[in-house]
C-alpha positions as CSV (number, residue, x, y, z in Angstrom):
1,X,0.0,0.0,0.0
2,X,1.4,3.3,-0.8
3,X,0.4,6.2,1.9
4,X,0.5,9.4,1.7
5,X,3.6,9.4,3.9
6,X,5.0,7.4,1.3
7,X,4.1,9.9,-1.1
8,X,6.1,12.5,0.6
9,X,8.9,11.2,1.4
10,X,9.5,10.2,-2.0
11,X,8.7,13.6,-3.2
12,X,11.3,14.9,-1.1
13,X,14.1,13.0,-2.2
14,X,13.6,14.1,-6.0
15,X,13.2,17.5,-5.0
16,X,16.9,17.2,-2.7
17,X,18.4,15.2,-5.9
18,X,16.7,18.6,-7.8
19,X,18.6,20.4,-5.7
20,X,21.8,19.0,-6.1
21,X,21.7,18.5,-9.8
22,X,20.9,23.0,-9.8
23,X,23.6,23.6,-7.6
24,X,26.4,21.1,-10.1
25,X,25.1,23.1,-13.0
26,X,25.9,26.1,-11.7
27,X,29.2,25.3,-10.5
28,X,30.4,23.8,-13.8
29,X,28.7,26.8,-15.6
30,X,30.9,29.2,-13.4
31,X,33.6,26.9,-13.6
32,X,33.6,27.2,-17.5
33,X,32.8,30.9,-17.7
34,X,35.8,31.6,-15.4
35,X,37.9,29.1,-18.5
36,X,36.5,30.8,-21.3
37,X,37.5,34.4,-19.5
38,X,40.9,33.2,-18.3
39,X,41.7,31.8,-22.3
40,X,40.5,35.4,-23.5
41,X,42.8,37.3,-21.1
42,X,45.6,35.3,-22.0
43,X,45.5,35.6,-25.8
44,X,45.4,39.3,-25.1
């Protein structure tokens, strides 16, 4: 039987997995924007 307990508790660990996945993105989007500006500066 699946409960609404169930429910939420299961609802909560995609939204924290969510959470992670946003937070990774951003660091590897800042990550590669700090690259692209460091390769720019340097061919300067």
């Amino acid at each position: 039987m699946f409960t609404i307990e169930m429910a939420y508790a299961r609802m909560r660990e995609l939204q924290d997995l969510a959470n992670r996945s946003r937070v990774h993105q951003s660091a590897t989007t800042e990550r590669r924007a700090a690259k692209k500006h460091a390769a720019r500066a340097k061919k300067r």
